[in-house]
C-alpha positions as CSV (number, residue, x, y, z in Angstrom):
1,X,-24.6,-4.5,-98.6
2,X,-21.8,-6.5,-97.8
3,X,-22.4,-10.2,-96.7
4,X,-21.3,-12.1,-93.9
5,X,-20.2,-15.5,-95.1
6,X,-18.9,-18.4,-93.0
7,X,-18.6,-22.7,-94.0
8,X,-21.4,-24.0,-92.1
9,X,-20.4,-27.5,-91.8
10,X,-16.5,-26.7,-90.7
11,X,-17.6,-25.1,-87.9
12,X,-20.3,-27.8,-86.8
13,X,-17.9,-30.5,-87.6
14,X,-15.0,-28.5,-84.9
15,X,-18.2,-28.1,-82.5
16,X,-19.4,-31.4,-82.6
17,X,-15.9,-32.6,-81.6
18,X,-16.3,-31.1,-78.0
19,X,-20.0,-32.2,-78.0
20,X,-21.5,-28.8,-78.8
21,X,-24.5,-28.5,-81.3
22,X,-24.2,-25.9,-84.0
23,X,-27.5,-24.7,-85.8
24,X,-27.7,-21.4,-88.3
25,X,-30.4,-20.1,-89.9
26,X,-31.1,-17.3,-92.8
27,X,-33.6,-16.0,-90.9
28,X,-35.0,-16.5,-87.8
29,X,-37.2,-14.2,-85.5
30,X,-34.6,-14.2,-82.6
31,X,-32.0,-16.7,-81.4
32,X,-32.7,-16.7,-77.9
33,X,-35.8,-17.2,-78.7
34,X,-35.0,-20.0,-80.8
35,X,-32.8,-20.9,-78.1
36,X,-35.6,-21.2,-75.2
37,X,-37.5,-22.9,-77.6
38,X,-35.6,-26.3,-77.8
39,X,-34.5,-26.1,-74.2
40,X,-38.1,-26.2,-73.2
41,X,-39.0,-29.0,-76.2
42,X,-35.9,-31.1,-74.7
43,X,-36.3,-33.3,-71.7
44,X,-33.3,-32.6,-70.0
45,X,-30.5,-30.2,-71.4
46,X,-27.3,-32.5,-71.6
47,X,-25.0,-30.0,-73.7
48,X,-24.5,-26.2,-75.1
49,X,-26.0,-25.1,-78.5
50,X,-25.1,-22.9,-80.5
51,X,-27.4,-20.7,-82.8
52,X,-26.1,-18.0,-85.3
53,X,-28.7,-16.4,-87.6
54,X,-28.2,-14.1,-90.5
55,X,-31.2,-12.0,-90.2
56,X,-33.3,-11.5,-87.0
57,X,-36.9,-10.4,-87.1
58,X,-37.9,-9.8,-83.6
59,X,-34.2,-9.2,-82.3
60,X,-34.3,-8.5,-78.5
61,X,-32.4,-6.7,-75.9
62,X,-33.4,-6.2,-72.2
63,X,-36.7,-4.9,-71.1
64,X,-37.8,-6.6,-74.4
65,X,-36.1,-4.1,-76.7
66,X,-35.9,-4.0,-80.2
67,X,-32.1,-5.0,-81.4
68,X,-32.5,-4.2,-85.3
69,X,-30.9,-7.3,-86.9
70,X,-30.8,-6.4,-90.6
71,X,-29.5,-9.3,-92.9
72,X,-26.1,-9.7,-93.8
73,X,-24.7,-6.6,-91.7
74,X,-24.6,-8.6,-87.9
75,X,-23.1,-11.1,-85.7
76,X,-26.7,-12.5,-83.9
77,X,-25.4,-15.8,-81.4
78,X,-27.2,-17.4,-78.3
79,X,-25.2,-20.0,-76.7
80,X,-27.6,-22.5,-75.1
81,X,-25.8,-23.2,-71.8
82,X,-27.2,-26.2,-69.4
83,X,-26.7,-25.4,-65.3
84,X,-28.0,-26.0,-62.0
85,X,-29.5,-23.7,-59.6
86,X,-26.0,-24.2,-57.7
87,X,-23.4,-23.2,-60.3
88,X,-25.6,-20.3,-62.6
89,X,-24.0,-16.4,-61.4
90,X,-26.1,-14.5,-64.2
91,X,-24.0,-11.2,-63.0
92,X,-20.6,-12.8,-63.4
93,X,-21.8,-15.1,-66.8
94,X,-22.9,-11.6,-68.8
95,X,-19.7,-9.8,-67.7
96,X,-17.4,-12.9,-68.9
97,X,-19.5,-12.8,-72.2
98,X,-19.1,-8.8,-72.4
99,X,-15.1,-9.2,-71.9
100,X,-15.0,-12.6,-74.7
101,X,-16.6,-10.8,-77.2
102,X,-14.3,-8.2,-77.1
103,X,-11.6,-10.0,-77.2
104,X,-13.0,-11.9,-80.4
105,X,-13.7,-8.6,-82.3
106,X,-11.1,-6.5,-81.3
107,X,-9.0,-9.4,-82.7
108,X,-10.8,-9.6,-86.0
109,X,-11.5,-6.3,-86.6
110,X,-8.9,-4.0,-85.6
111,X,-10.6,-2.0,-83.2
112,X,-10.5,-0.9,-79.6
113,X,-13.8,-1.6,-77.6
114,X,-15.3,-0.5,-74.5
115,X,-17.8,-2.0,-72.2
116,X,-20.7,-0.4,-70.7
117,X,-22.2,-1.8,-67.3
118,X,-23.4,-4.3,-67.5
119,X,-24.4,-5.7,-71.6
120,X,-23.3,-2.7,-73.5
121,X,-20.0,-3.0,-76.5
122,X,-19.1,0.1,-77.2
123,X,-17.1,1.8,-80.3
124,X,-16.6,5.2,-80.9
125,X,-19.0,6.1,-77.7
126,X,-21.7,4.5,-79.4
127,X,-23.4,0.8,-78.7
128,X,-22.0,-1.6,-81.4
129,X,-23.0,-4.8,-79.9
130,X,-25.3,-6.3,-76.5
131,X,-25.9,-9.2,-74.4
132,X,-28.5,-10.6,-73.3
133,X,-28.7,-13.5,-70.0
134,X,-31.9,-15.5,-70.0
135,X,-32.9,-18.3,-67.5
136,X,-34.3,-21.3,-68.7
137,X,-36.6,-23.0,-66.0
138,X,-38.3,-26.5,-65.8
139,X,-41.7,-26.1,-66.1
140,X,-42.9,-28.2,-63.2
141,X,-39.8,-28.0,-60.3
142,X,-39.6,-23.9,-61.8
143,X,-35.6,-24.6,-60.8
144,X,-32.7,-23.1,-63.1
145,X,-32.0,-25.7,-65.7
146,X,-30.3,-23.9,-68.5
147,X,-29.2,-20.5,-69.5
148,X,-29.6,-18.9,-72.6
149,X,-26.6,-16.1,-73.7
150,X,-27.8,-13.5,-76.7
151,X,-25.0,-11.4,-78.1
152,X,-25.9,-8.9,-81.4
153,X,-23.3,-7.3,-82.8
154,X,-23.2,-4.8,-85.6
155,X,-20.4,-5.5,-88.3
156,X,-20.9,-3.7,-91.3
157,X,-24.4,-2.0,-90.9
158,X,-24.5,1.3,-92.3
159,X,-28.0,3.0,-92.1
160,X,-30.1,2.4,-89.0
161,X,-33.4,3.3,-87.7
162,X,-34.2,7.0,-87.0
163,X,-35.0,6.3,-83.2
164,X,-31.1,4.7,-83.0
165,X,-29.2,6.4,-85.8
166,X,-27.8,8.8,-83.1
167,X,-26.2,6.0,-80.1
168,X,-25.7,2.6,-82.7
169,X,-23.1,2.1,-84.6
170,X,-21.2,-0.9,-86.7
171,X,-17.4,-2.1,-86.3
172,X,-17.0,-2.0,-90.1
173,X,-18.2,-1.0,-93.8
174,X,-16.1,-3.7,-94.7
175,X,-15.7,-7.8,-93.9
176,X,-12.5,-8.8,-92.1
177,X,-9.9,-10.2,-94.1
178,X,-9.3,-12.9,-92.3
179,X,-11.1,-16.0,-92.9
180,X,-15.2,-15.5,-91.7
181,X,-15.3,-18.7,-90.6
182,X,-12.1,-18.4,-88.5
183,X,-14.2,-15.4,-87.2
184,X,-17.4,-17.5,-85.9
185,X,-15.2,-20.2,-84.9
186,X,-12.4,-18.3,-82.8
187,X,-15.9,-16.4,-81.2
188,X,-17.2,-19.7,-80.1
189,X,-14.0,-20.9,-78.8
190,X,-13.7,-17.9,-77.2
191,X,-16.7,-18.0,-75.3
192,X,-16.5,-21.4,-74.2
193,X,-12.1,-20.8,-72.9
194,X,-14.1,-18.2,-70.4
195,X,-17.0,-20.5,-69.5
196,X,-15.3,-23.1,-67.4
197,X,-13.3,-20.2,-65.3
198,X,-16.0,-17.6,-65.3
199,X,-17.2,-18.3,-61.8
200,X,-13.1,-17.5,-60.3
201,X,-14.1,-13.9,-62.7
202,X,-10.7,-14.5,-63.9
203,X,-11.5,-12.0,-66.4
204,X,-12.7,-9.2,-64.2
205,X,-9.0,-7.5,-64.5
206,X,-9.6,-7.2,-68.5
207,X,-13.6,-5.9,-67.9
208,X,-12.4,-3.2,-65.7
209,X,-9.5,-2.1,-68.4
210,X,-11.9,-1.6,-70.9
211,X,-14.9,-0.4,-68.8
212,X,-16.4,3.1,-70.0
213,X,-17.6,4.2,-67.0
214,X,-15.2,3.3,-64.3
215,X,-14.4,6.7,-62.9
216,X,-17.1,8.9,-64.0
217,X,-20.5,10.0,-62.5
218,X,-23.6,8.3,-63.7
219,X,-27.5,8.3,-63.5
220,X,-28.5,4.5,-63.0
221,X,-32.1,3.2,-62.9
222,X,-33.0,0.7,-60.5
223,X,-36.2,-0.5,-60.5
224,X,-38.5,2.8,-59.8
225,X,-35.4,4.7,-58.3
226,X,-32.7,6.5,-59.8
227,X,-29.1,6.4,-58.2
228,X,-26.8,9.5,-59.1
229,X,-23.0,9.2,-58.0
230,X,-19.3,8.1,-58.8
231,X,-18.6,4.2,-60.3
232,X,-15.6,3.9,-58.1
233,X,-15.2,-0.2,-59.7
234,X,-16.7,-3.3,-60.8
235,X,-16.4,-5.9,-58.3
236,X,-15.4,-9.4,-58.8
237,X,-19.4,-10.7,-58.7
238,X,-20.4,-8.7,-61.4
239,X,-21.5,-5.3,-59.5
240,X,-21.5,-1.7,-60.0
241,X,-20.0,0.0,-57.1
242,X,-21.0,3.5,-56.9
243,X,-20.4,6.4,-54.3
244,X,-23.4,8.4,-54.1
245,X,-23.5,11.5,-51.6
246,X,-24.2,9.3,-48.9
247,X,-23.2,5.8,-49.1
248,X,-21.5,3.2,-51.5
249,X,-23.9,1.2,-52.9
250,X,-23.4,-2.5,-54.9
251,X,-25.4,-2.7,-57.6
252,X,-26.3,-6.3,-59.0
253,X,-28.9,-4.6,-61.5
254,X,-30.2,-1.5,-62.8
255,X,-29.4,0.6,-66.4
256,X,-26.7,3.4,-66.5
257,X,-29.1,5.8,-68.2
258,X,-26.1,8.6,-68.3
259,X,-22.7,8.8,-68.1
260,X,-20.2,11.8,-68.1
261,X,-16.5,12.8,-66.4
262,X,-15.8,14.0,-63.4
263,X,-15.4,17.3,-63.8
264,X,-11.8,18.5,-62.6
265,X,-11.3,20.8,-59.5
């Protein structure tokens, strides 16, 4: 098992300097849990947070999922974001955090990633990494305060559950040679370059480049329905534009539960 090691204080002390708290744990049940924790103990949200864990317990993805978050092997980050019910686009803020990632490991790790509408990294066709948006709400006006952003990543993990050995998949067997700290650092830096833009989705141009599923025909569940057709783009706000045999729809949610080529004439 090959550790992931970063210095602590060097990156809190290069946070701190833009007024960002930096907290990281050995082992925690889950960071966005963590996360919506203190933004609920906190009377008002004034600044981001930043929690990385080593080792999640209860890692989650959407629809409550399991994310297996073994020790050592994974990048597990929520950024704590405060926002108002004006300025928060959860579409737009999970695709900017989808195309920053990327950018962060394809950097460090040599790789070429793709992204899989809408929270989906994906190497070698398989799910290496997901994102996860979460509101945070104040418990008495119930309006949009904060925002909590959960990315899992799988670095170096080599044996995985039965139920996921098939479609997971990590980056690596081996740490980076550059610097791990450089790594966490240059990923929070990263994320936080694309935050004060994301709403322009100055980065939509890079999301549709790497987009797996951007001309081929896919089954997407939304809500009790299931869509069949053609992704013909992803628009600007986030969506999944789809012909189907009758119309094109814009999807703002929803899971792509299949995906294959168009098959040639």
């Amino acid at each position: 098992m090959v550790e992931i090691k970063f210095n602590v204080q060097k990156v809190r002390q290069t946070l701190a300097q833009n007024g960002i708290e930096f907290y990281s744990y050995a082992q925690i049940d889950s960071t966005n849990s963590q996360a919506k924790r203190m933004a609920h103990q906190l009377a008002t949200l004034t600044h981001p947070i930043v929690l990385v864990a080593n080792h999640q317990t209860n890692g989650y993805g959407r629809l409550d999922r399991s994310f297996y978050s073994p020790e050592d092997d994974g990048l597990y980050i929520s950024f704590l974001i405060p926002v108002s019910q004006n300025d928060f686009n959860p579409g737009l803020l999970t695709t900017m955090t989808a195309v920053a990632s990327l950018e962060t490991l394809e950097q460090f790790f040599s790789v070429k990633l793709q992204i899989k509408w809408v929270n989906d990294l994906i190497y070698r066709k398989r799910k290496v990494g997901g994102i996860l948006a979460e509101a945070v709400t104040d418990a008495t006006t119930h309006k949009v305060t904060g925002v909590v952003i959960g990315i899992g990543v799988n670095l170096t993990t080599q044996k995985f559950p039965e139920e996921i050995s098939q479609i997971a998949v990590a980056l690596s067997n081996q740490v980076p040679n550059k610097d791990e700290t450089e790594f966490i650092r240059a990923f929070v830096d990263n994320f936080f370059h694309h935050l004060t833009t994301y709403q322009t989705a100055d980065f939509m141009t890079t999301y549709r480049k790497h987009s797996s599923v951007i001309g081929h025909r896919v089954r997407v569940q939304f809500q009790t329905k299931v869509v069949t057709g053609t992704v013909l783009d992803v628009a600007d706000n986030g969506a999944l534009v789809v012909q189907t045999d009758r119309t094109i729809l814009h999807m703002t949610s929803g899971e792509i539960i299949h995906v294959r080529p168009i098959e040639s004439v």
